[in-house]
C-alpha positions, 0 to 999 in steps of 0.5 A: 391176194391171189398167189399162182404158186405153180410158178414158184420155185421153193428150192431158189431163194426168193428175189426181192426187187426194190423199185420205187413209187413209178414202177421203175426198178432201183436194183435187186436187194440180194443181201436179203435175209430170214425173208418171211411172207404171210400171203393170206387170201381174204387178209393183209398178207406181210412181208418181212426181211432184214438186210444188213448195212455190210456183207464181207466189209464190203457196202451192201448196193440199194441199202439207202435205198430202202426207205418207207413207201418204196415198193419191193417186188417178191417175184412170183408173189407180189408187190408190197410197200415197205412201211417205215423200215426200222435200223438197228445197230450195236456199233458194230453192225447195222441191220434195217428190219424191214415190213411191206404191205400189199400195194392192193391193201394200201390203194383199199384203206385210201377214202376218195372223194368225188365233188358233185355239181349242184343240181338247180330245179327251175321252174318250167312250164305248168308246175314241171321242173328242169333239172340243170347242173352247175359246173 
């Protein structure tokens, strides 16, 4: 993950963008908190952050929303996929500890198949072979 770090502004605290698998924004998780990026450049980078189920009594926007496989954008940094967000509760509070990957590492540790047609050799003329595919 290459990190242009002149475009980051360390005095503003980072906005997370929750958007689902297309791309298409769900909403900004503002209520993000203890947010934390491991950004390494040859390894996995990691994002953590906790959002709470209520600030203020008041519902936290996008809390449902925040599943496992859903993307959340750290602007200027990247994207990252949330891997099973973990809810804790002590019947007072809920929290959902939340863990995203690069969506590079992701596209990387996926194995892809590509079927080859069978080649036939045929007979030709004077001992020569054609090489034909089947589809």
């Amino acid at each position: 993950m290459v990190v242009d770090f002149s475009k980051i502004d360390l005095r503003e605290p980072p906005m997370l963008i929750l958007k689902n698998t297309t791309d298409v924004p769900i909403g900004v998780l503002g209520y993000a908190m203890n947010i934390t990026a491991d950004i390494k450049y040859d390894e996995a980078s990691v994002i953590e952050f906790n959002l709470p189920a209520q600030v203020d009594g008041e519902p936290t926007p996008y809390y449902d929303a925040v599943i496992g496989m859903r993307i959340v954008e750290l602007q200027n940094i990247g994207q990252f996929i949330l891997v099973n967000p973990k809810e804790t509760g002590d019947g007072v509070k809920k929290i959902k500890a939340c863990k995203g990957i690069p969506l590079s590492t992701n596209l990387l540790s996926k194995s892809f198949h590509w079927q080859t047609p069978p080649i036939i050799l045929e007979p030709c003329y004077a001992g020569q072979y054609s090489t034909r595919y089947y589809p």
